[in-house]
VEXZAMAR-587786 format. One line per 5 residues: their letters; for each residue x, y, z of C-alpha. Coordinates in steps of 0.25 Angstrom, whole numbers, plus 2048, in hexadecimal, padded with zeros to 3 digits. Layout:
BEGIN
a = X,Y,Z  ...
This chain:
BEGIN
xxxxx = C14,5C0,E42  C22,5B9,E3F  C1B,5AC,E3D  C11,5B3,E32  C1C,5B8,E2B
xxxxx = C24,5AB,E2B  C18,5A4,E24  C16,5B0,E1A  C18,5AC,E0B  C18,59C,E0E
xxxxx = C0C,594,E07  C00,594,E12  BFE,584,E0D  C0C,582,E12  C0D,589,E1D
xxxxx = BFE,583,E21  C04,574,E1D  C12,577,E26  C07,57B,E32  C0C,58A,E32
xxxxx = BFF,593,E31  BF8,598,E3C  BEA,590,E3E  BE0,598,E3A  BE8,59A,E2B
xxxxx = BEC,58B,E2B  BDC,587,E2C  BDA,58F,E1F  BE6,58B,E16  BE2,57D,E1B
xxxxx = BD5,57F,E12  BDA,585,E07  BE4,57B,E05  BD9,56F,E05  BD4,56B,DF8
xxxxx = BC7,563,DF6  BCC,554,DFB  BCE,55D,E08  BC4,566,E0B  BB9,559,E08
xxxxx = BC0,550,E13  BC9,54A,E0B  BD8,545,E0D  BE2,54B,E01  BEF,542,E01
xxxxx = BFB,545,DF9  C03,539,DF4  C0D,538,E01  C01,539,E09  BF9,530,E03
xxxxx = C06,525,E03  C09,529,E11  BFA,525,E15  BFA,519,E0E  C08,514,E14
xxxxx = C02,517,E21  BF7,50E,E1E  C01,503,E1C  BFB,501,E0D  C03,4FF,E00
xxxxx = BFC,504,DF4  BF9,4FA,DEB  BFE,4F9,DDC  BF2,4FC,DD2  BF9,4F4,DC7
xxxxx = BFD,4E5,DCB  C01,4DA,DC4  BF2,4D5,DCA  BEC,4E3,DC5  BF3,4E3,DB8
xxxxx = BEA,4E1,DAA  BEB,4D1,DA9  BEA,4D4,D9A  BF8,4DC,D9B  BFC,4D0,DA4
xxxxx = BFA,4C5,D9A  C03,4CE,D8F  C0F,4C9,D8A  C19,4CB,D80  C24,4C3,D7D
xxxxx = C2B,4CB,D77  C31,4D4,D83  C2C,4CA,D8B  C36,4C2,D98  C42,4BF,D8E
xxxxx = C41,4CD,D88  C43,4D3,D97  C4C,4C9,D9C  C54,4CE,D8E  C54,4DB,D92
xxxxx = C59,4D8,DA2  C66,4D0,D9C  C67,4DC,D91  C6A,4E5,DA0  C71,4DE,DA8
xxxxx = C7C,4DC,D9A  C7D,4EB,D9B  C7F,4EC,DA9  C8B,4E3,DA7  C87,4D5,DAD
xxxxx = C8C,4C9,DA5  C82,4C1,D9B  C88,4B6,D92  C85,4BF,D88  C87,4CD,D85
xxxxx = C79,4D2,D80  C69,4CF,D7E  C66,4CE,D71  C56,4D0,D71  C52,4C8,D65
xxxxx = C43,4C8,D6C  C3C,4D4,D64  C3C,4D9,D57  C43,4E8,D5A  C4C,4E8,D4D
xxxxx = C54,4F6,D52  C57,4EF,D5F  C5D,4E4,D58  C66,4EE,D50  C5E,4F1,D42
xxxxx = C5F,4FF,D3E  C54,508,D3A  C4F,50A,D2C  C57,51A,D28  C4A,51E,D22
xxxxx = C40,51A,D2D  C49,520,D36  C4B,52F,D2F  C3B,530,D2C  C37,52E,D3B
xxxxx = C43,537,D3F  C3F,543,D35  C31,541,D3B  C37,543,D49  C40,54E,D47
xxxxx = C3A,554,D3B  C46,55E,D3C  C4C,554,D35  C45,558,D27  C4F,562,D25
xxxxx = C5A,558,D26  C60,556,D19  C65,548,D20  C57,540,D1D  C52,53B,D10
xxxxx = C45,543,D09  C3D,537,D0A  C3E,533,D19  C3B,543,D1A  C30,542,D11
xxxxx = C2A,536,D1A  C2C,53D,D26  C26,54B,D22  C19,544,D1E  C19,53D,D2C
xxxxx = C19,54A,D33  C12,550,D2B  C06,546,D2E  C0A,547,D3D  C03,553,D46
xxxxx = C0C,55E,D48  C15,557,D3E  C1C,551,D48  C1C,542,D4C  C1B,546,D5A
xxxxx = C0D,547,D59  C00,53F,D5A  BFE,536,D4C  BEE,534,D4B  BEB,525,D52
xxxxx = BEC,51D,D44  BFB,524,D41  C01,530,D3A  BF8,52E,D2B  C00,52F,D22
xxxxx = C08,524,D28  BF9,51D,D26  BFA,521,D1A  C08,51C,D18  C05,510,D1C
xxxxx = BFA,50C,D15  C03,50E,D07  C0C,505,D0C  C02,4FA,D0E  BFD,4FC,D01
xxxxx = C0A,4FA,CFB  C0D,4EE,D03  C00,4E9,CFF  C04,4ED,CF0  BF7,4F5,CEF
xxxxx = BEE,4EE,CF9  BE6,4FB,D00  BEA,502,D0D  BE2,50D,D14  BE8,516,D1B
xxxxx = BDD,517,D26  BDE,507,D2A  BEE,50B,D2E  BF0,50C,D3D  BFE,511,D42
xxxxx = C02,509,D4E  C0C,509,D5A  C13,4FB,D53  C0A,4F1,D4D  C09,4EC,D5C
xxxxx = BFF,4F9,D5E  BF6,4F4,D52  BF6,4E7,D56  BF2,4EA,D64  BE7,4F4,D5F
xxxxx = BE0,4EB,D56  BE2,4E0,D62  BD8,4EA,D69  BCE,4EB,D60  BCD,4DC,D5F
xxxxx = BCA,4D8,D6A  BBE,4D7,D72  BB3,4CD,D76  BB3,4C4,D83  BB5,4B5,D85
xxxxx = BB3,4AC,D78  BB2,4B7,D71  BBF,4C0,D75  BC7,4C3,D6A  BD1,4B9,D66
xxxxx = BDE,4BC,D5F  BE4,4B3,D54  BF5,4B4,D58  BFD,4AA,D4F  C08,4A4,D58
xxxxx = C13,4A5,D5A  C10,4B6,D5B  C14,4C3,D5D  C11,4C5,D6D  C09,4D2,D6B
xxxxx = BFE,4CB,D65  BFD,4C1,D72  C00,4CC,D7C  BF4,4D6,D74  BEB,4CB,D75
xxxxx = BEF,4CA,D85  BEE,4D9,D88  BDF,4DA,D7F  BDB,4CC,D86  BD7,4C6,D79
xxxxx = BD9,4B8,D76  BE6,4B3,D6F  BE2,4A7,D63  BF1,4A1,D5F  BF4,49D,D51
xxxxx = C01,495,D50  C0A,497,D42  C10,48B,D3F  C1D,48C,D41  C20,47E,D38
xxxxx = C1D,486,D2E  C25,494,D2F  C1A,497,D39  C10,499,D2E  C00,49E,D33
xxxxx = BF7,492,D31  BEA,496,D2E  BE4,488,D33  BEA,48D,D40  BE3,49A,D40
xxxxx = BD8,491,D3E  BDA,489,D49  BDE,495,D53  BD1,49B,D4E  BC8,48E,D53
xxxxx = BCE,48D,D60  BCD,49C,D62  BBE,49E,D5E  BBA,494,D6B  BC1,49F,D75
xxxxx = BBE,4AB,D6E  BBB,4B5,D62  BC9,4B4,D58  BC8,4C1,D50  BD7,4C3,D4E
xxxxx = BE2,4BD,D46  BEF,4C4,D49  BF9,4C0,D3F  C08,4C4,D3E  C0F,4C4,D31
xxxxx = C1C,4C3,D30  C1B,4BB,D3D  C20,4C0,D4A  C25,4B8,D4F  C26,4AD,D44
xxxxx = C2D,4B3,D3A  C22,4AE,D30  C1F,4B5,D24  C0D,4B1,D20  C0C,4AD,D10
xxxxx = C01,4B5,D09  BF7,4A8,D09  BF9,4A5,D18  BF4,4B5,D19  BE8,4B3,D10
xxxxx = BE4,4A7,D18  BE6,4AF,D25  BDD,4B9,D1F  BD3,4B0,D1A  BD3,4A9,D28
xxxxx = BD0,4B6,D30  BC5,4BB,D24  BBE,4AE,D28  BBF,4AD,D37  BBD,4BD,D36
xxxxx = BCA,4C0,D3F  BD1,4CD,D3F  BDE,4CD,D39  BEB,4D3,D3F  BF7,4D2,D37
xxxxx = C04,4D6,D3E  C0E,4DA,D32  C1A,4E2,D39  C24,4D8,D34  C1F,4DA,D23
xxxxx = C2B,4DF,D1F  C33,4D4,D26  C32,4C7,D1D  C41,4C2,D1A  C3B,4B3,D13
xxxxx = C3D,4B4,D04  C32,4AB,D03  C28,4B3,D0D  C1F,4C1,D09  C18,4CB,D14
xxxxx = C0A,4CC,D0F  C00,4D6,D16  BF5,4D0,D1B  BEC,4DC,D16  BF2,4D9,D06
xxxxx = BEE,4CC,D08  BE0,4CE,D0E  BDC,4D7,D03  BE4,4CD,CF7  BD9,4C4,CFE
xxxxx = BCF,4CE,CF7  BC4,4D6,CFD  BBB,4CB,D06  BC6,4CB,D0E  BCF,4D9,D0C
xxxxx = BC2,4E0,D11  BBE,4D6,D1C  BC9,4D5,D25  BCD,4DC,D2F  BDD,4DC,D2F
xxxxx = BE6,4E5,D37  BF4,4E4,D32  C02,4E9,D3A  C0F,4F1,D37  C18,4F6,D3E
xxxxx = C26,4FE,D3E  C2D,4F5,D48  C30,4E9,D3F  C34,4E8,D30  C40,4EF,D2C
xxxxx = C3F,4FB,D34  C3F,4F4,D42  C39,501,D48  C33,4FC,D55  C35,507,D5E
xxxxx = C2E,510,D54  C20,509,D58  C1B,50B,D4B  C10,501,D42  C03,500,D3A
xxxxx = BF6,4FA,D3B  BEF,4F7,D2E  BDF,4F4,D31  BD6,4EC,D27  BC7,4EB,D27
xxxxx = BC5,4F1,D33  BB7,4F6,D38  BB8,506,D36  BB1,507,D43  BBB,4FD,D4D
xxxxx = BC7,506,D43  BC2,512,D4C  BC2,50A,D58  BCF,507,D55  BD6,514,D52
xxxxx = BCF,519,D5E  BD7,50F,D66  BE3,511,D5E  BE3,520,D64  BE1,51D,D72
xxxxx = BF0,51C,D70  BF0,529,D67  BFA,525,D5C  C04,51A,D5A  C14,522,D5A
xxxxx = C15,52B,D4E  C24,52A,D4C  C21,51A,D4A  C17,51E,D41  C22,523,D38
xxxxx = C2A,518,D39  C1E,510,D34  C1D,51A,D29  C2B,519,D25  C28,50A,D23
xxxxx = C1D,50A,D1A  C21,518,D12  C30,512,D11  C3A,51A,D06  C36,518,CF8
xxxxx = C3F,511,CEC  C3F,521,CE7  C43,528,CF3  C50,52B,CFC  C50,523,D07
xxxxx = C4B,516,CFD  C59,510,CFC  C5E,50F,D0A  C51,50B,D12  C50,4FF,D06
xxxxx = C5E,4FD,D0C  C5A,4FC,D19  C4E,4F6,D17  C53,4E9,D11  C5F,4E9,D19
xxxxx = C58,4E7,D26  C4E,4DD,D1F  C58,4D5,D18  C5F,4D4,D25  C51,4CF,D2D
xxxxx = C51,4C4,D20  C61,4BF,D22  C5E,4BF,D32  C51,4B6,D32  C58,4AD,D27
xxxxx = C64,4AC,D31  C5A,4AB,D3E  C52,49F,D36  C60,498,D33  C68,499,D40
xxxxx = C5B,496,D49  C58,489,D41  C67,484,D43  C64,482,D50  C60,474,D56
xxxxx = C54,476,D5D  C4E,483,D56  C47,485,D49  C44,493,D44  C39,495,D38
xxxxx = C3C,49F,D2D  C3D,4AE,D32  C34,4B3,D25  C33,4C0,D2B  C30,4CA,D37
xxxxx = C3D,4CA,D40  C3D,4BE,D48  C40,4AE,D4A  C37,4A6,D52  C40,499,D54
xxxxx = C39,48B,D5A  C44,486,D64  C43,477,D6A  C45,478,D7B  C49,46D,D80
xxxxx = C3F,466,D8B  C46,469,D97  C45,478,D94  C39,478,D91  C36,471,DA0
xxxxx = C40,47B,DA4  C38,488,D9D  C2B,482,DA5  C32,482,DB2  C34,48F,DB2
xxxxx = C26,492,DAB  C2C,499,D9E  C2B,493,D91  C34,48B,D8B  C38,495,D80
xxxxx = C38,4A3,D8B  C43,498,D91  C4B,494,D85  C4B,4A6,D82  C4F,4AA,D92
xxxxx = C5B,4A0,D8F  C5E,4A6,D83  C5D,4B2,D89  C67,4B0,D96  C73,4A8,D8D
xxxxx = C73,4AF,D7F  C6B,4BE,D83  C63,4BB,D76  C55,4C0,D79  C48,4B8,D71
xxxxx = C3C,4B7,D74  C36,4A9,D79  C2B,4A3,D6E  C21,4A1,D7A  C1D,4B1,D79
xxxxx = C19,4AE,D6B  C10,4A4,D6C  C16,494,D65  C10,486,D65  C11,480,D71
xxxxx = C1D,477,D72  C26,47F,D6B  C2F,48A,D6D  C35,495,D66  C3B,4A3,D69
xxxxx = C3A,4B1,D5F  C47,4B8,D5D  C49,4C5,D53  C53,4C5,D48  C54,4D4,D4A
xxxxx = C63,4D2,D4E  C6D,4D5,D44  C73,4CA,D3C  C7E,4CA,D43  C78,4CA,D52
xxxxx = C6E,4C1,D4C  C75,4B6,D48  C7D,4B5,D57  C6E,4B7,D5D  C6B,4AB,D55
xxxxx = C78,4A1,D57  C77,4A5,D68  C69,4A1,D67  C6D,494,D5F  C78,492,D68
xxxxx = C6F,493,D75  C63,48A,D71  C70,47F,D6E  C72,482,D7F  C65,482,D82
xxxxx = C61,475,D7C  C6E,46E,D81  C6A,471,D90  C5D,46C,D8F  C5E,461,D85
xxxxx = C6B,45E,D86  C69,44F,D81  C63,453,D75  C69,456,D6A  C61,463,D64
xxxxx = C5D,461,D54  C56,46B,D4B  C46,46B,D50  C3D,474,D55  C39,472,D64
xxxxx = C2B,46C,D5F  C32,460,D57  C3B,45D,D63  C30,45A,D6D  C2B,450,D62
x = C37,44A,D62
């Protein structure tokens, strides 16, 4: 009796687990506790079980996802541009803060075109509209000017829920469509845009890759090929990688400001064809990361080349407001497709890219871009929205920013005077810095640096001496990755190696941004200067070094 009342009020499973109920009640908690796994026969395991067992076993549990399991598309991915230099960068950058002695005292990543993280400050009125769509709270604030709450009260009112935390439809918010298609008509000086062929994107890399996917199909000779000019933007080879397509090189010529040949598309194009199916031309304009800026006939002759071999068009435009040359104009590849009149403005199909991240706004974090899609068969356009909202929407607040840069301050309104200010202030800069890049770059024996028309970058040849290059193969990096990592170690000066872009063979180059400030720019440019004066004295120190481009130098 004093053993009952012990056990009164404690949980029958427990007391039946802990061994504590007489038989005859154990046997029947025993049951009630089974679920089905048990009452058929079978074993029920909980995790430290099921460990337990298999330690005992003496086996260890195998990884599902290996290096030998891994996609060998995802393998076969690079990109240069946060590639080993970037990493290493970033591994110097720590152990600076951690207080260990470098003969320098910071990195200066000069490898990507992030124009905040090199100290440009945000455009006031982009800035105010995205914050009032935020924190809409903020329309009562006397502190904001009437037109950036007028933008932002018409993106939230086209916003469910008013709210920019909310799903936009897979296209984008629509009256940013709408937005944007105005702009293009202004840009086009009253060339058409139709709202429904806008798609919003996550940065103009989201576009690029969507369209990538539509494209390609087809096995063996007749997989899709992909005309990429070289040197390029590594997205396009790494795309091309992940989709397994097949990568056609067309090289710019960099003897002539790295200007597009159309008897080398021709060329590329032949060669191609005995491989595989070409039905792409991808075209960057301004260049990334030549700097080049395309004259209006060498477009019209692009565009009569792909109306002819029937390739679809891609044209990467996210530096358009980023032409410094007095002597070079942006000029939309759809403007000049339909100034080609209607054989071929209603033949070809054209997908052109924005985005927020370049320009003057240098809004990268914000994710925000465009695609505008030409000629397009209605019934692949619903093929393509549905895979547009597999990932539901691209981010609405980067959808704003976009719409700030396309629906900027009027000559009439408040805010007119100071984002003009702001505008050409950072633009102007941008012009003065690749002047000076150009200048300092070609002073140096051993380097020669092509005119920076536009986009944000040089893209300098550089002669390496022989015994570096036997050194580079040694160690099995490429010449320039070597020339870069030395940079790297003596100056912290952080570019990126011409090799991840793509270059004729026998030549050698690296890409640096001229995002910097003038000031930090101009120091950037002498250390680099003063380290390729070292580097060529160690390796050639019997030679005196004279003003060529590492392809005359092997001629001579």
């Amino acid at each position: 009796m004093h053993r009952l009342k012990q056990l009164v009020g404690r949980s029958p499973v427990v007391l039946w687990r802990s061994g504590s109920l007489p038989p005859c009640v154990s046997q029947s908690v025993r049951l009630q506790t089974q679920g089905p796994m048990e009452q058929f026969g079978l074993k029920r395991f909980s995790t430290a079980e099921a460990t337990a067992e298999t330690r005992d076993a003496g086996k260890l549990r195998e990884k599902i996802l290996t290096m030998e399991t891994l996609n060998p598309h995802v393998k076969a991915v690079e990109y240069a541009v946060r590639g080993p230099i970037v990493i290493k960068a970033g591994d110097i950058e720590r152990r600076l803060q951690q207080g260990v002695k470098q003969p320098f005292t910071e990195v200066i990543k000069a490898n990507i075109g992030d124009a905040h993280a090199m100290g440009q400050q945000p455009i006031t009125f982009l800035r105010q509209v995205v914050a009032l769509c935020c924190f809409p709270e903020l329309l009562d604030s006397p502190a904001f000017p009437d037109d950036a709450k007028q933008r932002a009260q018409r993106i939230l009112q086209g916003c469910g829920g008013h709210s920019l935390g909310s799903y936009s439809a897979s296209q984008g918010v629509e009256c940013i469509r709408q937005d944007i298609a105005a702009y293009i008509e202004q840009r086009d000086q009253g060339i058409p845009a139709d709202w429904n062929n806008i798609y919003l994107t996550t940065g103009a890399s989201d576009g690029i890759m969507s369209i990538l996917k539509l494209l390609v199909s087809g096995q063996g000779s007749s997989r899709t090929g992909v005309m990429i000019p070289i040197p390029q933007y590594p997205l396009y080879s790494a795309a091309i990688s992940e989709l397994e397509a097949v990568q056609i090189n067309y090289y710019l010529d960099e003897a002539n400001c790295w200007a597009l040949d159309i008897g080398e598309l021709r060329r590329a194009y032949r060669a191609a064809k005995q491989h595989c199916q070409p039905r792409v031309l991808c075209i960057i304009n301004p260049g990334n990361p030549t700097g080049q800026v395309q004259s209006k006939k060498c477009i019209e002759e692009v565009l009569h080349f792909a109306y002819e071999e029937n390739l679809f068009v891609m044209s990467d435009e996210v530096y358009q407001d980023n032409v410094y040359s007095p002597d070079c104009q942006f000029h939309s590849f759809k403007k000049v497709l339909y100034e080609m009149g209607p054989e071929y403005s209603s033949s070809v199909e054209l997908a052109s890219f924005h985005s927020t991240s370049k320009g003057y706004t240098g809004e990268c974090g914000f994710r925000g871009g465009y695609m505008e899609i030409l000629n397009m068969d209605p019934e692949v356009k619903a093929q393509l929205v549905k895979l547009l909202s597999v990932r539901l929407c691209p981010p609405v607040s980067g959808q704003a920013a976009m719409d700030v840069i396309v629906n900027p301050p009027r000559r009439h309104e408040a805010s007119y005077t100071q984002f003009t200010k702001e505008k050409n202030s950072v633009l102007g800069a941008l012009a003065e810095k690749a002047k000076m890049t150009e200048q300092i770059l070609n002073s140096v024996p051993g380097m020669k640096c092509n005119p920076v028309q536009g986009a944000m970058y040089a893209f300098p040849q550089i002669f390496i001496p022989p015994r570096a290059v036997q050194e580079a193969q040694a160690l099995s990096v490429a010449p320039d990755m070597l020339y870069c990592l030395k940079l790297l170690e003596e100056t912290g000066i952080c570019v990126v190696p011409g090799s991840g872009f793509g270059q004729q063979e026998g030549t050698y180059h690296f890409r640096m941004t001229i995002l910097p400030s003038a000031e930090k720019l101009k120091v950037l440019l002498e250390k680099v200067r003063d380290f390729h004066l070292r580097f060529l004295q160690e390796y050639s120190p019997q030679e005196a070094p004279v003003r060529r481009t590492s392809q005359e130098h092997s001629e001579t």
